[in-house]
N, C-alpha and C positions, 0 to 999 in steps of 0.2 A: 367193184371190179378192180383186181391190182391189172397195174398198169405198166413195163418195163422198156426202156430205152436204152440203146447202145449210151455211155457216156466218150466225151474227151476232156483231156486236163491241159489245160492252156496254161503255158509259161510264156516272159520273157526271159533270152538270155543275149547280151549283147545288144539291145534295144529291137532286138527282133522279134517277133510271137509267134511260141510254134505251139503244135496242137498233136497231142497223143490219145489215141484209144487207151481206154481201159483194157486191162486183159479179160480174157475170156477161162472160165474152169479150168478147159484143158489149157490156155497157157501159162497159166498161175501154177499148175499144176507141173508142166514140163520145167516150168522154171527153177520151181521149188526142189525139186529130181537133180539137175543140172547145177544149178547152185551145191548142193550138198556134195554134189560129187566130184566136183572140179576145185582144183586148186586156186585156179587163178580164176579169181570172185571180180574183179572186174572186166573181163573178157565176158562171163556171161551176164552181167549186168548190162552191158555194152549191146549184145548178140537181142537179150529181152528187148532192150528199149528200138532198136530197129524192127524188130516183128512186130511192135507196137505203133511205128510209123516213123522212129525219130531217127536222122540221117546218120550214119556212122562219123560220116565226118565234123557233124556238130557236136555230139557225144564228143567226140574227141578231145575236143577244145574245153568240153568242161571242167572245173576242178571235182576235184571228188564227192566236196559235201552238194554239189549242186547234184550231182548222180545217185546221190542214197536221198535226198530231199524227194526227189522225183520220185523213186524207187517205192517210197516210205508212203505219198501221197495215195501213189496208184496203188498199193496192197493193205494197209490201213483201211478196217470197216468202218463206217462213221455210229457212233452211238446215240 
């Protein structure tokens, strides 16, 4: 019997641990849509990672490569 759980990806950033859902189809999917059709790629990076639970205003503060690390973790299939 397979077996399926929600996952979350636990980062520190700042000495603090935050904790993000995985996306789900459809939001991988909206994302994916949204991404391609917007200009400004970190505005929807920013808009993902909050529908995924992570605060706008900590997003904020982070530098870039720390937003596509995350970005990269959570859509990346593991082999």
């Amino acid at each position: 019997m397979l077996e399926f759980v929600k996952r979350e990806l636990e980062f520190k950033f700042d000495d603090e641990v935050y904790k993000i859902k995985f996306p789900t189809v459809k939001e991988m999917s909206e994302y994916s849509k949204t991404y391609d059709e917007k200009e400004d790629k970190f505005e929807v990076i920013v808009n993902f990672l909050e529908k995924l639970g992570l605060q706008r205003d900590i997003t904020e503060q982070m530098e870039v490569n720390h937003l596509t690390t995350i970005v990269k973790a959570l859509t990346e299939e593991k082999k």
